[in-house]
Residue, then its C-alpha position, 0 to 999 in steps of 0.5 A: x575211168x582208165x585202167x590205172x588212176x593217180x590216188x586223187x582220182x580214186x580218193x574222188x570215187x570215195x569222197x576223201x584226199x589223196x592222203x587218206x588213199x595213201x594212209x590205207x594203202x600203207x595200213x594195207x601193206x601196198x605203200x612203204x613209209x617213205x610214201x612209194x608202192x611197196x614190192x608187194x604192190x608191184x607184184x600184186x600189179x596194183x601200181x605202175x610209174x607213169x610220165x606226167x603228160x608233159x613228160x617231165x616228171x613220173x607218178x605212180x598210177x594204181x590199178x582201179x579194178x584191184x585198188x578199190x575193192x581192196x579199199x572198200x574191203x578196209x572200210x571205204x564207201x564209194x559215193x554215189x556215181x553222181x557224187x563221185x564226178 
């Protein structure tokens, strides 16, 4: 997996939706309730806005290495690497 990953990819490393993703990353203070990355996780260097590959949109991508520990730490399971495919 890259660097950075849209919440659906790493909601796939846990076997759950991008909108669980999204719900705990707002409980842990990294999402606004408007649904954006919040200053805090900009300044934790957790999300950057990305081009879609046709660049006509932009998405927020989130750092793999410091989102998922930090949702493992609120209580999310990682499948197996088999399961996670």
């Amino acid at each position: 997996m890259d660097d950075y990953a849209t919440m659906k990819e790493i909601g796939r490393l846990f076997g759950v939706s991008s909108h669980a993703v999204g719900r705990k990353l707002m409980e842990l203070g990294y999402r606004t309730s408007t649904k954006k990355p919040s200053s805090a996780a900009f300044q934790a260097g957790m999300v950057q806005q990305k081009h879609t590959f046709d660049y006509t949109n932009y998405l927020w991508a989130w750092n793999v290495a410091k989102t998922v520990p930090l949702l493992e730490q609120a209580g999310l399971v990682k499948l197996p690497p088999s399961a996670a495919s």
